[in-house]
One Martini backbone bead per residue (centre of mass of N, CA, C, O) as a GRO file, in nm:
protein
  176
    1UNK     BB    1   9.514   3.762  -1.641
    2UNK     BB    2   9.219   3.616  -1.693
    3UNK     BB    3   9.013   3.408  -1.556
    4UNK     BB    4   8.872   3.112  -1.593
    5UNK     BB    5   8.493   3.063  -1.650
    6UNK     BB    6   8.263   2.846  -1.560
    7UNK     BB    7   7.914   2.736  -1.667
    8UNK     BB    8   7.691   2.540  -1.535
    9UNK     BB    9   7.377   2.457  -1.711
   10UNK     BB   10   7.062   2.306  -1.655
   11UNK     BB   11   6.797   2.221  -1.886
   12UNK     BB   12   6.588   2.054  -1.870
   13UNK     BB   13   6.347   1.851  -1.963
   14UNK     BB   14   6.020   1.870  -1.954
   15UNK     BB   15   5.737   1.793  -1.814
   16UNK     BB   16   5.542   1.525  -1.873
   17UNK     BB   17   5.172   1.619  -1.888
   18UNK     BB   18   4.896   1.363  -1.828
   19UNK     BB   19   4.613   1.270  -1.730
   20UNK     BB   20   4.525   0.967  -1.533
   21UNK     BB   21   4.208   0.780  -1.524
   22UNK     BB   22   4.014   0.869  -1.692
   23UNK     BB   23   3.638   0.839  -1.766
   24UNK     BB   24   3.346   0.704  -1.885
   25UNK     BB   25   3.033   0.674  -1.880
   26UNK     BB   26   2.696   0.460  -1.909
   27UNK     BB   27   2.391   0.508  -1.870
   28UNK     BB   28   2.117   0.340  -2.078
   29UNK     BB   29   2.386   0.315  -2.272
   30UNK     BB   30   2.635   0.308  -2.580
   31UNK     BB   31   2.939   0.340  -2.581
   32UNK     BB   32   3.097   0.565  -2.835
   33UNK     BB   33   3.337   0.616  -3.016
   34UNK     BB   34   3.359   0.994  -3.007
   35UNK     BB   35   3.073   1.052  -2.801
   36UNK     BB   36   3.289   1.252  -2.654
   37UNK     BB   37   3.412   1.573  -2.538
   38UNK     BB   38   3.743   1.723  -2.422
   39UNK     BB   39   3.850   1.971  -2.228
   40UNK     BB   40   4.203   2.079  -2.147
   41UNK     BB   41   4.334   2.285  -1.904
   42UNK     BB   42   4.661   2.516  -1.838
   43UNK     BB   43   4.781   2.665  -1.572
   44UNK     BB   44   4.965   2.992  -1.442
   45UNK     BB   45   4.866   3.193  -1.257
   46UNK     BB   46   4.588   3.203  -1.484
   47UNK     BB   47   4.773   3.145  -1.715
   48UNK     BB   48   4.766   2.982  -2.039
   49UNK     BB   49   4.966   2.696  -2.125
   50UNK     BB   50   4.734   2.476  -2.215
   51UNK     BB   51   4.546   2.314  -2.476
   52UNK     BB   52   4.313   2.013  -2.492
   53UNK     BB   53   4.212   1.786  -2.682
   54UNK     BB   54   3.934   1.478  -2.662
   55UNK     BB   55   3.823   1.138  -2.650
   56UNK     BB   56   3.660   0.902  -2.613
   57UNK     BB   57   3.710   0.513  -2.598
   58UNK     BB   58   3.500   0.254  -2.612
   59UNK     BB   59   3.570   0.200  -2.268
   60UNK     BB   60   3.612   0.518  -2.179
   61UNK     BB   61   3.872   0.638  -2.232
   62UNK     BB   62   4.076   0.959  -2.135
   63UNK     BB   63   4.319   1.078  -2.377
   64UNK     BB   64   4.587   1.328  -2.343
   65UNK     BB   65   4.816   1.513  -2.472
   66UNK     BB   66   5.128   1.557  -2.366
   67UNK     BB   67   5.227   1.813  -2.164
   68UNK     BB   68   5.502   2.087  -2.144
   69UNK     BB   69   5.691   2.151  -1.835
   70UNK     BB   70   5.969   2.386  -1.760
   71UNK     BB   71   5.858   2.470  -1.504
   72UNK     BB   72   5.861   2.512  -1.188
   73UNK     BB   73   5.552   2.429  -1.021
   74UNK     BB   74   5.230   2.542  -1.024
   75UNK     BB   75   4.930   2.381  -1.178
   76UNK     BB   76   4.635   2.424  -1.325
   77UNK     BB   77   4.375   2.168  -1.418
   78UNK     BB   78   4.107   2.155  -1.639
   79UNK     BB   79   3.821   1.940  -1.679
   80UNK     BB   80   3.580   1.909  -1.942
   81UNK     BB   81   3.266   1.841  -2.092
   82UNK     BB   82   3.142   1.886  -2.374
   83UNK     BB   83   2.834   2.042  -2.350
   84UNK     BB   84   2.485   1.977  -2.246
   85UNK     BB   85   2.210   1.922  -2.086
   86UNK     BB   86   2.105   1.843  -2.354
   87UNK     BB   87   2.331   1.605  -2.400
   88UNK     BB   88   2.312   1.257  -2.387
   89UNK     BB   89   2.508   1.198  -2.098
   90UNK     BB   90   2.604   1.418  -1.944
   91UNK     BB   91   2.869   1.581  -1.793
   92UNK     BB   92   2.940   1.830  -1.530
   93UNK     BB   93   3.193   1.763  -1.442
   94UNK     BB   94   3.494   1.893  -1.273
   95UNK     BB   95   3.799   1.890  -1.344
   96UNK     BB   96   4.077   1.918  -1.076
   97UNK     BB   97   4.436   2.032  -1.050
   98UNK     BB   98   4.738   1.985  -0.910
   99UNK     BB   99   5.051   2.078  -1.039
  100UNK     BB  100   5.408   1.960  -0.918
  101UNK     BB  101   5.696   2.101  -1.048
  102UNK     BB  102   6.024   1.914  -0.996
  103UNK     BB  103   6.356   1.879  -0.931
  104UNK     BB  104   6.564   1.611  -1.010
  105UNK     BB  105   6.876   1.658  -1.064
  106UNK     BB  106   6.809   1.669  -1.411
  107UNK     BB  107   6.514   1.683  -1.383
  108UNK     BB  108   6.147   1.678  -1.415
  109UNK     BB  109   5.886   1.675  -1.216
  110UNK     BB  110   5.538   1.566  -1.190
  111UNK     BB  111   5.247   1.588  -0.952
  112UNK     BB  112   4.941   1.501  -0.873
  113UNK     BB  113   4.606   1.626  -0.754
  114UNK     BB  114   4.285   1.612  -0.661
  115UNK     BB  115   4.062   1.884  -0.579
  116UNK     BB  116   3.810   1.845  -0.766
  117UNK     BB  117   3.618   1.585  -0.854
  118UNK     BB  118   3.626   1.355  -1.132
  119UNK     BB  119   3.774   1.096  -1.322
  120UNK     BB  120   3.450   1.052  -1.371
  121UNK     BB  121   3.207   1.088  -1.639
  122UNK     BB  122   2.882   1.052  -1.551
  123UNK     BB  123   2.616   0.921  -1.758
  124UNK     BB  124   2.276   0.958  -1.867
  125UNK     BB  125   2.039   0.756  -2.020
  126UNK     BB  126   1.714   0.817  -2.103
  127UNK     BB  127   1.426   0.666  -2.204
  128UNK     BB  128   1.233   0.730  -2.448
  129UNK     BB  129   0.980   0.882  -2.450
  130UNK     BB  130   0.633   0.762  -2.478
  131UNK     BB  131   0.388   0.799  -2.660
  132UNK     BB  132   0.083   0.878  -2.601
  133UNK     BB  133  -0.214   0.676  -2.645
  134UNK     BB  134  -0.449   0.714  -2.909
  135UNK     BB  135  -0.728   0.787  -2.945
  136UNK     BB  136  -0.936   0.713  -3.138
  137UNK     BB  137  -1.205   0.856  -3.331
  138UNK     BB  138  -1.500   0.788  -3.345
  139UNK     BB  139  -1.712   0.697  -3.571
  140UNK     BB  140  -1.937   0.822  -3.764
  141UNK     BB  141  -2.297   0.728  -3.727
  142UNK     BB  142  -2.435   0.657  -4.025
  143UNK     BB  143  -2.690   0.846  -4.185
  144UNK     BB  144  -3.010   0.766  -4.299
  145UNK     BB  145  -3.088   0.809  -4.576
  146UNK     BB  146  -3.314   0.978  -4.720
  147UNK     BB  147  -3.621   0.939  -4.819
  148UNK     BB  148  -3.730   0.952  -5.096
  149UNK     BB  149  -3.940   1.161  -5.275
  150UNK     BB  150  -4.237   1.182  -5.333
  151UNK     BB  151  -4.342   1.300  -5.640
  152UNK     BB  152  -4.507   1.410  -5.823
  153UNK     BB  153  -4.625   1.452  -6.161
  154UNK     BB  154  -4.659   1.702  -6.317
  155UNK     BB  155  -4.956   1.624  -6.461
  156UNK     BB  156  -5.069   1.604  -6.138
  157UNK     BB  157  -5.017   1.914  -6.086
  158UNK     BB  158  -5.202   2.006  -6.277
  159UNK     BB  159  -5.450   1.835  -6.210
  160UNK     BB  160  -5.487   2.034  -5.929
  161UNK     BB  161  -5.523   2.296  -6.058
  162UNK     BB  162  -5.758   2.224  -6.203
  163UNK     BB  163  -6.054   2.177  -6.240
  164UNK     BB  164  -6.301   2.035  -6.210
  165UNK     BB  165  -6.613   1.867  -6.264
  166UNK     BB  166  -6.797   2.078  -6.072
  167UNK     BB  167  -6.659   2.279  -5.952
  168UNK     BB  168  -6.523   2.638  -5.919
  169UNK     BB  169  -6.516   2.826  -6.199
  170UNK     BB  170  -6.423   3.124  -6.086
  171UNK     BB  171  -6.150   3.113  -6.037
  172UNK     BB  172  -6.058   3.081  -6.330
  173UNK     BB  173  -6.213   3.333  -6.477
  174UNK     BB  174  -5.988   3.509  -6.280
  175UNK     BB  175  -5.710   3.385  -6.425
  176UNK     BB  176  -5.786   3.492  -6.731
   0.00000   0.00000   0.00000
């Protein structure tokens, strides 16, 4: 008979990573809840292990659903604000960081460090352009009405064209 082989597999349950201590900031404005969108991405070796979208909260904090890492090793994390340099208060920030997932005893567990970036994603929204005050266009100088024009009456234009008594009666008898 052949012996009886136990093999006992510990299958450890996923450690699960989600960045904490993220915030967002904003200088010269009211940060309002869901007004920035951020997305995690998780790599292993270049191939992406999971995407996470978050928006920050009233208070400027920014908490991502946490990822489920099955297996030993090391993680890459980049944290990025979706929008660009048009978006008032946008931070170009990104966050990098390095998890490295090991296993203790029965469990996984992952510590994080942070590569290069920064935990606070701080924008600035500068104050709105004041339009140049514009100088109205001076009114123009109202010209004085033409003095109306002194017309003789017809019957004194034609007392001019006829010939008055004494006058010279030729050229009248040459219109005729």
């Amino acid at each position: 008979s052949e012996p009886v082989v136990f093999q006992n597999t510990l299958n450890p349950a996923p450690a699960q990573f989600s960045p904490v201590g993220l915030t967002k900031t904003l200088t010269g404005g009211t940060l309002a809840a869901g007004a920035y969108e951020y997305k995690m991405v998780v790599t292993d070796d270049g191939a992406q292990v999971a995407e996470r979208s978050a928006a920050n909260a009233a208070d400027g904090s920014i908490a991502f659903e946490a990822v489920d890492l099955a297996s030993v090793g090391t993680y890459h994390v980049t944290v990025t604000e979706l929008g660009d340099a048009s978006t008032a208060g946008h931070s170009d920030n990104v966050l990098e960081m390095d998890v490295v997932v090991s296993q203790r005893g029965s469990s996984l567990v992952c510590e994080s460090a942070v590569t290069s970036g920064s935990l606070t994603f701080a924008g600035t929204i500068s104050p709105a352009p004041q339009p140049e005050p514009v100088t109205p266009e001076p009114e123009p100088t109202p010209q004085p009405e033409p003095a109306p024009t002194t017309e003789q009456p017809a019957n004194k234009r034609q007392a001019k064209a006829l010939p008055q008594t004494g006058d010279d009666a030729a050229p009248l008898a040459a219109a005729m």
